[in-house]
N, CA and C atoms as an extended XYZ file, in Angstrom:
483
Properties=species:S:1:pos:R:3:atomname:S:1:resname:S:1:resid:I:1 pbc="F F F"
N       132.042       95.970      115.982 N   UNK     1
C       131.677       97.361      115.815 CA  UNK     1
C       131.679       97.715      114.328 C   UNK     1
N       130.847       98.540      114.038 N   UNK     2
C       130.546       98.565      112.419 CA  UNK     2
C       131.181      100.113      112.279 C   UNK     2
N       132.307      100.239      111.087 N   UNK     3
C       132.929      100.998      110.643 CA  UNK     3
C       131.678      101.991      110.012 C   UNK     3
N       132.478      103.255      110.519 N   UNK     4
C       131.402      104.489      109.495 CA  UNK     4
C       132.475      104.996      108.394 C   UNK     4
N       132.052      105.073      107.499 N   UNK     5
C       133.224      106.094      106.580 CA  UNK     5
C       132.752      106.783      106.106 C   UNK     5
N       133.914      107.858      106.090 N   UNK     6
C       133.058      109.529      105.516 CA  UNK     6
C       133.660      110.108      104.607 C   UNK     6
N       132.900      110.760      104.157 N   UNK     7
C       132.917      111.640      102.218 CA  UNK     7
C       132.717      112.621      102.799 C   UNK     7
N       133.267      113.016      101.538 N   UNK     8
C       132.621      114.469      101.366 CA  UNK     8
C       131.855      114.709      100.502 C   UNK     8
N       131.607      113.738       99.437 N   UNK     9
C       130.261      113.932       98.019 CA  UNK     9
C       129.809      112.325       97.908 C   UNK     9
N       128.092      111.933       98.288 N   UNK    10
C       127.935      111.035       98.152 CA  UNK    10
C       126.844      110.806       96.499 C   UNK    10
N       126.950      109.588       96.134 N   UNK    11
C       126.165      109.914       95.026 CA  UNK    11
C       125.247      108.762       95.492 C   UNK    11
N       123.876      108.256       95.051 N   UNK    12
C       123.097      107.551       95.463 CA  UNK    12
C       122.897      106.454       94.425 C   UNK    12
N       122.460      105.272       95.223 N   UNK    13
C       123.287      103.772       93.880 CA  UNK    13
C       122.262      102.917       94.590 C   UNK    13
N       121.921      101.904       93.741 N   UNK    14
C       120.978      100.906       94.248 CA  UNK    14
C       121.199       99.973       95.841 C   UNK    14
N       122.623      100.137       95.983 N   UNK    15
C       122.928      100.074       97.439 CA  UNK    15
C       122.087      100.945       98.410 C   UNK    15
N       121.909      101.995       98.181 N   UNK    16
C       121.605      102.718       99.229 CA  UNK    16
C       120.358      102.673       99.777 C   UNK    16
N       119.775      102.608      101.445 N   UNK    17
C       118.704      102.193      102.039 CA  UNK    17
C       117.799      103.701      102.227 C   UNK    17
N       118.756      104.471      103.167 N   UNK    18
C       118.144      105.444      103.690 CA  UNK    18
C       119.108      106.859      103.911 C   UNK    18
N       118.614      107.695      104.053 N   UNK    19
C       119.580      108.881      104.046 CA  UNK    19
C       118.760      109.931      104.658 C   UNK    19
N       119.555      110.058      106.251 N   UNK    20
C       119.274      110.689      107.273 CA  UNK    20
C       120.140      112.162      107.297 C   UNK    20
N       119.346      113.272      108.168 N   UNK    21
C       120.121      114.135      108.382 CA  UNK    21
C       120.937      113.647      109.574 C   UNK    21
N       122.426      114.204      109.948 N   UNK    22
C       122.729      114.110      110.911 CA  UNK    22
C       123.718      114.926      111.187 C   UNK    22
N       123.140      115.266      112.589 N   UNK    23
C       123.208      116.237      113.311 CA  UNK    23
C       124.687      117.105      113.618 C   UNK    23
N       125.693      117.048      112.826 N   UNK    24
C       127.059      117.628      113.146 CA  UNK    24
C       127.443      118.639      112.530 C   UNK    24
N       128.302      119.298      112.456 N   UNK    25
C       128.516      120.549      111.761 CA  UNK    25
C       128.751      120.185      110.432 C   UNK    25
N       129.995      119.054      110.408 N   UNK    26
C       130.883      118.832      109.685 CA  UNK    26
C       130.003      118.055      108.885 C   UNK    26
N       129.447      116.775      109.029 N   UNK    27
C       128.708      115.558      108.614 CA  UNK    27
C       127.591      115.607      108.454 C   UNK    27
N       126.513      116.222      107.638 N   UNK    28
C       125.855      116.522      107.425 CA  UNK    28
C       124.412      115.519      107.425 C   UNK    28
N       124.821      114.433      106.983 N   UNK    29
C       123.888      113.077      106.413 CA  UNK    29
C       124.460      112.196      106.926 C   UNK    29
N       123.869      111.334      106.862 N   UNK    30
C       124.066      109.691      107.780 CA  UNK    30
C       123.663      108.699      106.486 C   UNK    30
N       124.060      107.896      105.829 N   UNK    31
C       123.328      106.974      104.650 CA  UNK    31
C       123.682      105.667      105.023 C   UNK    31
N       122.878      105.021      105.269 N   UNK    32
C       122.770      103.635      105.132 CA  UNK    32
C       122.671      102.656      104.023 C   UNK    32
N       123.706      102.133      103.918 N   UNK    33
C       123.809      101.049      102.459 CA  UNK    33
C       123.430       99.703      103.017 C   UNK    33
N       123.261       98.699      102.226 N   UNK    34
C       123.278       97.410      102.406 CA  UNK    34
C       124.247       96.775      103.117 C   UNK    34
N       125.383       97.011      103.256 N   UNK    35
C       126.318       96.545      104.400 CA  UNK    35
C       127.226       97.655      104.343 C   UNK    35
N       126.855       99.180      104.836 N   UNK    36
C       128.261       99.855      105.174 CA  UNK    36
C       127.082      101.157      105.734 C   UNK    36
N       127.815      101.989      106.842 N   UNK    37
C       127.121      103.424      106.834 CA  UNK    37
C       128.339      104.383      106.430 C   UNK    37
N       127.546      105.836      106.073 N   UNK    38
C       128.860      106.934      105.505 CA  UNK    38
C       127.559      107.596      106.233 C   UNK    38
N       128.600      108.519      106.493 N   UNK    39
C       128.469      110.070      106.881 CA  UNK    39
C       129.206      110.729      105.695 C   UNK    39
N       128.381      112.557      105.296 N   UNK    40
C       128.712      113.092      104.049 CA  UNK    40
C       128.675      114.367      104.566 C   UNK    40
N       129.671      115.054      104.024 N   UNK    41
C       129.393      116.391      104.347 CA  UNK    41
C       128.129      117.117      103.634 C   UNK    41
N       127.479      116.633      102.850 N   UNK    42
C       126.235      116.827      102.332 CA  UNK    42
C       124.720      117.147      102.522 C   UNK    42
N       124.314      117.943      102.459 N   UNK    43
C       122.571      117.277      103.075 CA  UNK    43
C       122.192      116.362      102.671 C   UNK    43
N       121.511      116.081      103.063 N   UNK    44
C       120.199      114.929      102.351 CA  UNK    44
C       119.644      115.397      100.991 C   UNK    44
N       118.958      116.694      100.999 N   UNK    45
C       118.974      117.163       99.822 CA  UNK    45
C       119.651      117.676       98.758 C   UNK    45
N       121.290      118.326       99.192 N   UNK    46
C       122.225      118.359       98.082 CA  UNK    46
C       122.600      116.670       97.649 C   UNK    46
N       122.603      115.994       98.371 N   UNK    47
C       122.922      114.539       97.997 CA  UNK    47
C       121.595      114.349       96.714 C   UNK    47
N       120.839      114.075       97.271 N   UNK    48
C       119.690      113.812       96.395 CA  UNK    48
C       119.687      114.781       94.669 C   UNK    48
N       119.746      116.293       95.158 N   UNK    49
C       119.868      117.073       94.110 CA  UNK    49
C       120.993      116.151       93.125 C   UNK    49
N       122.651      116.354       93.139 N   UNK    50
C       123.521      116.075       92.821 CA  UNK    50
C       123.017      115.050       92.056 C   UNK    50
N       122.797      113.812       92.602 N   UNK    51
C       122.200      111.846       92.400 CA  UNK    51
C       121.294      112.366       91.187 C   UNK    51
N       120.621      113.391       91.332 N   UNK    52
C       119.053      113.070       90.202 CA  UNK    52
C       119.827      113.577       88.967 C   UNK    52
N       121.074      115.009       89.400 N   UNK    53
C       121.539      115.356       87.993 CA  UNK    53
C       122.361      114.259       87.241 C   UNK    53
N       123.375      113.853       88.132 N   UNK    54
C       123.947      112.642       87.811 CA  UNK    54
C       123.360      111.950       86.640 C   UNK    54
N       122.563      110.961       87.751 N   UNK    55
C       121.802      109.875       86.901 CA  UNK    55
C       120.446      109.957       86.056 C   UNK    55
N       120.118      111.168       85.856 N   UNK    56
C       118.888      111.316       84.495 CA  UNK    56
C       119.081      112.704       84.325 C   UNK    56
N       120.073      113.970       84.666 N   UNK    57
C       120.086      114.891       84.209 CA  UNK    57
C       118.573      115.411       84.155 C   UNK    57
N       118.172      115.233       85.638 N   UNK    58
C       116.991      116.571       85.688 CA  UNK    58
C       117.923      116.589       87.449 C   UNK    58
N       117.352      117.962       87.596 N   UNK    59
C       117.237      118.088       89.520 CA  UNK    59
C       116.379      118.101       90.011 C   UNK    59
N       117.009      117.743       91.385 N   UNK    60
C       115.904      117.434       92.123 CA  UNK    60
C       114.359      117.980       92.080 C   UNK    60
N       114.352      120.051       91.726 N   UNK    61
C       112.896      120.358       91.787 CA  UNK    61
C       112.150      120.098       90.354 C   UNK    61
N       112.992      119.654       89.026 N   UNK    62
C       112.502      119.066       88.186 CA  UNK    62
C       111.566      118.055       88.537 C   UNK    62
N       112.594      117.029       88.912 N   UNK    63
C       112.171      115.465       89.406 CA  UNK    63
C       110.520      115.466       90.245 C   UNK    63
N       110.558      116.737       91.061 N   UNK    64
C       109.585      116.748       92.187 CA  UNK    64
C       108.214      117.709       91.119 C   UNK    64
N       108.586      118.377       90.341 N   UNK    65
C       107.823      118.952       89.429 CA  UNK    65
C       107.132      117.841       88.737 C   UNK    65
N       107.644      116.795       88.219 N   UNK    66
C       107.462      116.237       87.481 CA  UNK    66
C       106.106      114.727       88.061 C   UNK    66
N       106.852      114.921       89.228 N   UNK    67
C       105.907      113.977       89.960 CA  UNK    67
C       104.688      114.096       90.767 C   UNK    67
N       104.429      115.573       90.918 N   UNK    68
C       103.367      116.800       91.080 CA  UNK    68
C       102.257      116.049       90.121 C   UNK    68
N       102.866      116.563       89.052 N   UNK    69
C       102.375      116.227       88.125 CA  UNK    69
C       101.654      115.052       87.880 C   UNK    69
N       102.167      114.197       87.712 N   UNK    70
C       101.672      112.175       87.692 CA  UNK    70
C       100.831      112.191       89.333 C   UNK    70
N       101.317      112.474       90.077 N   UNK    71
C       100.518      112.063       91.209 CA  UNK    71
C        99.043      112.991       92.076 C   UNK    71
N        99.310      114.179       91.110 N   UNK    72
C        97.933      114.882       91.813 CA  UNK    72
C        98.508      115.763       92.855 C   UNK    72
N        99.988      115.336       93.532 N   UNK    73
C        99.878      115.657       95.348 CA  UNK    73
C       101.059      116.647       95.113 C   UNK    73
N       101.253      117.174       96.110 N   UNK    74
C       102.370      118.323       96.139 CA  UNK    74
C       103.151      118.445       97.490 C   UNK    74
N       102.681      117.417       98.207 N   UNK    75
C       103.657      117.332       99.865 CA  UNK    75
C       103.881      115.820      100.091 C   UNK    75
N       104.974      115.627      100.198 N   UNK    76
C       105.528      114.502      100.642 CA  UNK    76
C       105.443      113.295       99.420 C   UNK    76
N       106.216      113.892       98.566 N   UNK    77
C       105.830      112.987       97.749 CA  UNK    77
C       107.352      112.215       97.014 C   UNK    77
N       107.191      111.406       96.624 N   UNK    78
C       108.737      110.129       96.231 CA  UNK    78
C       109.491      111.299       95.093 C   UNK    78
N       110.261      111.201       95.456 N   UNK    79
C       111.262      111.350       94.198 CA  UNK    79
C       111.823      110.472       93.485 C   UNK    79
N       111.873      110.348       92.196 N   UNK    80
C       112.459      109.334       91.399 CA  UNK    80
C       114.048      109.785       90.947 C   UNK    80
N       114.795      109.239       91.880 N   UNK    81
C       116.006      109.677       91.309 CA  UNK    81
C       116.953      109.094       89.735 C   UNK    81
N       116.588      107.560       90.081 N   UNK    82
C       116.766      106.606       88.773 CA  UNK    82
C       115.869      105.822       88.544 C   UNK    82
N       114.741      106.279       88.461 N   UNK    83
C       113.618      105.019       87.966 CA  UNK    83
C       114.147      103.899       87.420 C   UNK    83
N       114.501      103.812       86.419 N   UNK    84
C       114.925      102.640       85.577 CA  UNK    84
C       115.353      101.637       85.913 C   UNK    84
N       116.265      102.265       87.327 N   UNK    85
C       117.360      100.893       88.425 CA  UNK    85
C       115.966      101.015       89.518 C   UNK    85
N       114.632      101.447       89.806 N   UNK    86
C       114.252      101.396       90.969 CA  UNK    86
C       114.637      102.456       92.054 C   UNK    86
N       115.505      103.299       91.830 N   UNK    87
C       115.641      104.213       93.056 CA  UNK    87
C       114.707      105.070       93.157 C   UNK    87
N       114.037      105.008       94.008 N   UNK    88
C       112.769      106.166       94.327 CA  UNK    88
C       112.939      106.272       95.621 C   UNK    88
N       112.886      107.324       96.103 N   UNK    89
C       113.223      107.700       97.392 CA  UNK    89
C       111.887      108.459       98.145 C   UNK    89
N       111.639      107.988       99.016 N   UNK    90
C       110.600      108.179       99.801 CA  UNK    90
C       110.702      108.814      101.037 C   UNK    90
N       110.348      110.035      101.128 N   UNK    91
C       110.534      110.829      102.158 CA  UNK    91
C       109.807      110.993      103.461 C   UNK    91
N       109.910      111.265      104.553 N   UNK    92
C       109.662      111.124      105.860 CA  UNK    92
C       108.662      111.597      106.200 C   UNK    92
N       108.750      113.400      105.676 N   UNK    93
C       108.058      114.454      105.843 CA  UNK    93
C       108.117      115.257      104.497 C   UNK    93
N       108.147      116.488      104.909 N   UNK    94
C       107.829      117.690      103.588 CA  UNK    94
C       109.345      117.659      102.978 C   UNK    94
N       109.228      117.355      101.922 N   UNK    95
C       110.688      117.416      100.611 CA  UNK    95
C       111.773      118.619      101.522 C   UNK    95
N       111.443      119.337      102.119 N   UNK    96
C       112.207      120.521      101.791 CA  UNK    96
C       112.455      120.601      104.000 C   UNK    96
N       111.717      119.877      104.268 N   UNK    97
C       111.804      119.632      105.984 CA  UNK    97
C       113.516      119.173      106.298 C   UNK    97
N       113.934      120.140      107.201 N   UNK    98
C       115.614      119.730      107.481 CA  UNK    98
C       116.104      118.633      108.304 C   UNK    98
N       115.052      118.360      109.058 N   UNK    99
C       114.572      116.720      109.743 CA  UNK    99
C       114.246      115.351      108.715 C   UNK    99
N       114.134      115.703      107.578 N   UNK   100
C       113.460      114.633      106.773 CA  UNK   100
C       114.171      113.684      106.705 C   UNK   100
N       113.796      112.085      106.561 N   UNK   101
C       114.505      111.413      106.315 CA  UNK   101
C       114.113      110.549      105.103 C   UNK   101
N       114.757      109.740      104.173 N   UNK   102
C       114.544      109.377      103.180 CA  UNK   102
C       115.117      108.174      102.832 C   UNK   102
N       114.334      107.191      102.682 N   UNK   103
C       113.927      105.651      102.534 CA  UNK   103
C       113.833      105.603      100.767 C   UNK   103
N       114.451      104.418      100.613 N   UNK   104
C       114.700      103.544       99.188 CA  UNK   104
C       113.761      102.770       99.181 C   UNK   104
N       112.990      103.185       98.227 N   UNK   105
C       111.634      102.114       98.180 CA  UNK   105
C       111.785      100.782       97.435 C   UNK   105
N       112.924      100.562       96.730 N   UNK   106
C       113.200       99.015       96.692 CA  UNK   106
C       113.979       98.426       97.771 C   UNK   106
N       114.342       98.894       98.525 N   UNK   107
C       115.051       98.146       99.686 CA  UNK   107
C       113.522       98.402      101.393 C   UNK   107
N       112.291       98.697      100.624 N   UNK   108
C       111.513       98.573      101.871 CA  UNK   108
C       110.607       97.221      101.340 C   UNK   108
N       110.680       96.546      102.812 N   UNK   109
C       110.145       94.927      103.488 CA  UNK   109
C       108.579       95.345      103.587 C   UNK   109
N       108.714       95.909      104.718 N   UNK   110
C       107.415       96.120      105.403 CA  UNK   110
C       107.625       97.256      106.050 C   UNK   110
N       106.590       97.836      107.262 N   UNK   111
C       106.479       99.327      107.892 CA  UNK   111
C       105.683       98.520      109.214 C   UNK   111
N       106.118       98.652      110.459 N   UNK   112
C       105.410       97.308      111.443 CA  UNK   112
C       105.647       98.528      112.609 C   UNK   112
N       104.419       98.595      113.354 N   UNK   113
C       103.992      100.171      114.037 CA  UNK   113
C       104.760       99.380      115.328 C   UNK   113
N       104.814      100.535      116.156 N   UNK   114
C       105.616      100.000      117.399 CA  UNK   114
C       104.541      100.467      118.474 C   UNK   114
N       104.580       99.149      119.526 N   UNK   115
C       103.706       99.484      120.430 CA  UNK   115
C       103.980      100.199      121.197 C   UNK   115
N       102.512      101.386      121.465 N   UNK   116
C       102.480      102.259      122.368 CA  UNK   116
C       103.489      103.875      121.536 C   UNK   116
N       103.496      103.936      120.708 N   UNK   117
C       104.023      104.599      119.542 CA  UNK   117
C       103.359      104.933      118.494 C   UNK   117
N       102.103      105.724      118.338 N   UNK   118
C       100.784      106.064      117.221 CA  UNK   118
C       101.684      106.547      115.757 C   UNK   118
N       102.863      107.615      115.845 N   UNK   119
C       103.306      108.633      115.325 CA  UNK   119
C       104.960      108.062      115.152 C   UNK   119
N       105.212      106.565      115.377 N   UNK   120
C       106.373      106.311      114.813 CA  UNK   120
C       106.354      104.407      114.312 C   UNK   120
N       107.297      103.956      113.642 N   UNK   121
C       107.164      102.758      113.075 CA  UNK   121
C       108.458      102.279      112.733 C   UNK   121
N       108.941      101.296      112.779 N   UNK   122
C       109.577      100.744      112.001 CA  UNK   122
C       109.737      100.000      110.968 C   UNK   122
N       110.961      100.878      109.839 N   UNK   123
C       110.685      100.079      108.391 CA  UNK   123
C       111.666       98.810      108.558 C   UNK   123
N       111.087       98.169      107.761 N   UNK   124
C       111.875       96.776      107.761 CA  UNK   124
C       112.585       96.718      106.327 C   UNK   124
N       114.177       96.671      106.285 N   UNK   125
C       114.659       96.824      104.877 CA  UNK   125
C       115.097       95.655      104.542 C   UNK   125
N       115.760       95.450      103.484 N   UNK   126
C       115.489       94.459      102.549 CA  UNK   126
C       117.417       93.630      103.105 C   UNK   126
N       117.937       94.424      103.892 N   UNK   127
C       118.844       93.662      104.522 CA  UNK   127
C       118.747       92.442      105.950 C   UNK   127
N       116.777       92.965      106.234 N   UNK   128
C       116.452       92.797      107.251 CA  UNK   128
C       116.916       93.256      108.850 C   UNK   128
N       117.378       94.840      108.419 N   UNK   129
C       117.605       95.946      109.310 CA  UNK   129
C       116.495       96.442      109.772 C   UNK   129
N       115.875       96.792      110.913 N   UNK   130
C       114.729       98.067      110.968 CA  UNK   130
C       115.579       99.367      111.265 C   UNK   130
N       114.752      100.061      110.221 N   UNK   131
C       115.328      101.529      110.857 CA  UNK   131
C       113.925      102.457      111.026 C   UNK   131
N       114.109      103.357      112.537 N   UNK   132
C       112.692      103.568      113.365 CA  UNK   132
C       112.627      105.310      112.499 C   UNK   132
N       111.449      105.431      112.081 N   UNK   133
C       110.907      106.691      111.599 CA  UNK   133
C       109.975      107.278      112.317 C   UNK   133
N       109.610      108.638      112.065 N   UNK   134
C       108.241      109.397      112.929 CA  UNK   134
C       107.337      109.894      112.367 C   UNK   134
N       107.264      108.765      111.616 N   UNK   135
C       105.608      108.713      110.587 CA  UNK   135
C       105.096      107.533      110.778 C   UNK   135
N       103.699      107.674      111.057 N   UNK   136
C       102.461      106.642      111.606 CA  UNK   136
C       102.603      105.754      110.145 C   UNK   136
N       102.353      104.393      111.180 N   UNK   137
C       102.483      103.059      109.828 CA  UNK   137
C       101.720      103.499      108.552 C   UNK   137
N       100.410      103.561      109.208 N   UNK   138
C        99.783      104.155      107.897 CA  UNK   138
C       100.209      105.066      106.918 C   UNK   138
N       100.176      105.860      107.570 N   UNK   139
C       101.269      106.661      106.482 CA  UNK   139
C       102.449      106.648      105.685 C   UNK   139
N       103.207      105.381      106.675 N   UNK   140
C       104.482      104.939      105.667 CA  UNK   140
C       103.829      103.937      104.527 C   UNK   140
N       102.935      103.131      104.950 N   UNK   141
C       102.540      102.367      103.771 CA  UNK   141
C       101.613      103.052      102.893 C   UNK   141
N       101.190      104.494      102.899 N   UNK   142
C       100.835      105.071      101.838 CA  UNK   142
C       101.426      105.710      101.139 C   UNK   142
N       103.132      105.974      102.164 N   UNK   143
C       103.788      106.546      101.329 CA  UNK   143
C       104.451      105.787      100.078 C   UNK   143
N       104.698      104.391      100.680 N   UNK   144
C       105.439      102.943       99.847 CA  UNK   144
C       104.078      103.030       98.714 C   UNK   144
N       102.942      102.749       98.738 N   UNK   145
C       101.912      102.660       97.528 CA  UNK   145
C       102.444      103.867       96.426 C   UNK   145
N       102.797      105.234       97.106 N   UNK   146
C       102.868      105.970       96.169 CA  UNK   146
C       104.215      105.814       95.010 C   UNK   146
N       104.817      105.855       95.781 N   UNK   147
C       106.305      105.093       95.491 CA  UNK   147
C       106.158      104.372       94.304 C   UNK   147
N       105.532      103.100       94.766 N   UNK   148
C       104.854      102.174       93.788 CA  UNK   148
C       104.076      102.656       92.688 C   UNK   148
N       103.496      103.311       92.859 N   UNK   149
C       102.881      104.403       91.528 CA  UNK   149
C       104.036      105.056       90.644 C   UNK   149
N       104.592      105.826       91.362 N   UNK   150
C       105.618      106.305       90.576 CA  UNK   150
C       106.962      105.534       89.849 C   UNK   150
N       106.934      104.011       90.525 N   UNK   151
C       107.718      103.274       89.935 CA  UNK   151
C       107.280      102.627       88.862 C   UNK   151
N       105.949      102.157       88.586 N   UNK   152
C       104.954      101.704       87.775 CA  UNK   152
C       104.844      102.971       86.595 C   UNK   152
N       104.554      103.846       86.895 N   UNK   153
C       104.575      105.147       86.188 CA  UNK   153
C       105.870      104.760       84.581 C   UNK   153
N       106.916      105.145       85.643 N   UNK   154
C       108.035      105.095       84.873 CA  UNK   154
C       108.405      103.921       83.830 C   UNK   154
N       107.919      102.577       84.153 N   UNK   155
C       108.420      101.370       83.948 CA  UNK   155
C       107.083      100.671       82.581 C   UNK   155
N       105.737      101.335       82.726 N   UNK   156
C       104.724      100.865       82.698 CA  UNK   156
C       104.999      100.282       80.934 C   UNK   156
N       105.842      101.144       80.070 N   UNK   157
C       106.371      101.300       78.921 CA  UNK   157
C       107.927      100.301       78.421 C   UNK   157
N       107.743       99.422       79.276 N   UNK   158
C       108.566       98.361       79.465 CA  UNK   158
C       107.552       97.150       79.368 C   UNK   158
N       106.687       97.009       79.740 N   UNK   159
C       106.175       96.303       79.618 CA  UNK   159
C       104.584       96.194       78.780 C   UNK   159
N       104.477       97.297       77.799 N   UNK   160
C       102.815       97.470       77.283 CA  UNK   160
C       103.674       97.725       75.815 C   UNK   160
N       102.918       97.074       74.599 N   UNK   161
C       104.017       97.324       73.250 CA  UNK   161
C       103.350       98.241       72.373 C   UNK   161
């Protein structure tokens, strides 16, 4: 049986896979690491907020301002919490949706549709976990391309002299 442990302030680290709402009064989020789950008294989005000030001192609607910006789009779009380590977080649905759930785009494998299921998929993470979402494959792998844009974005100056 796999131990849950719970916080009360989570911060977000290259460990981390995915970060679910969940459903309790008390426990706000569900996060999945590479080998451990926590529950947080947190949302998903105070977690996220907190993580972006943390680690690059912008917040979260900075971060999402900012990526408006580079990407053209204004719904559903990655947040870069630490570019530099790869954390970009890829969201389910609409940034601000209380259902949303939010995927680490360096810890995503693949997105492999489930039969008889148009409107849900499973991601395949880099622990070789699936965890099942309710966004059509297609759409998760356009969301991972964007991701990829915005990780490229950030990085592109690492590698051009």
């Amino acid at each position: 049986m796999v131990t849950i442990e719970k916080v009360d302030h989570y911060f977000i680290n290259n460990h981390t896979m995915v970060i679910s709402p969940h459903y309790d009064p008390i426990y706000q989020s569900k996060i999945i690491e590479v080998n451990r789950t926590i529950l947080s008294r947190q949302t998903p989005i105070q977690i996220i907020d907190s993580s972006c000030i943390a680690r690059g001192g912008a917040t979260l609607d900075g971060r999402k301002k900012a990526i408006e910006f580079v990407t053209k789009k204004k719904v559903m779009i990655p947040i870069p919490v630490e570019p530099s380590k790869g954390i970009i977080l890829i969201p389910t649905m609409k940034v601000r949706h209380p259902d949303c759930t939010w995927i680490a785009y360096c810890h995503v494998k693949d997105s492999v549709p489930i039969a008889g299921k148009k409107d849900e998929c499973n991601v395949l993470l880099s622990n070789n976990q699936t965890y099942n979402v309710d966004i059509p494959p297609s759409r998760m792998h356009n969301q991972v391309m964007l991701a990829a844009h915005v990780f490229g974005y950030f990085l592109k100056d690492r590698f051009i002299s």
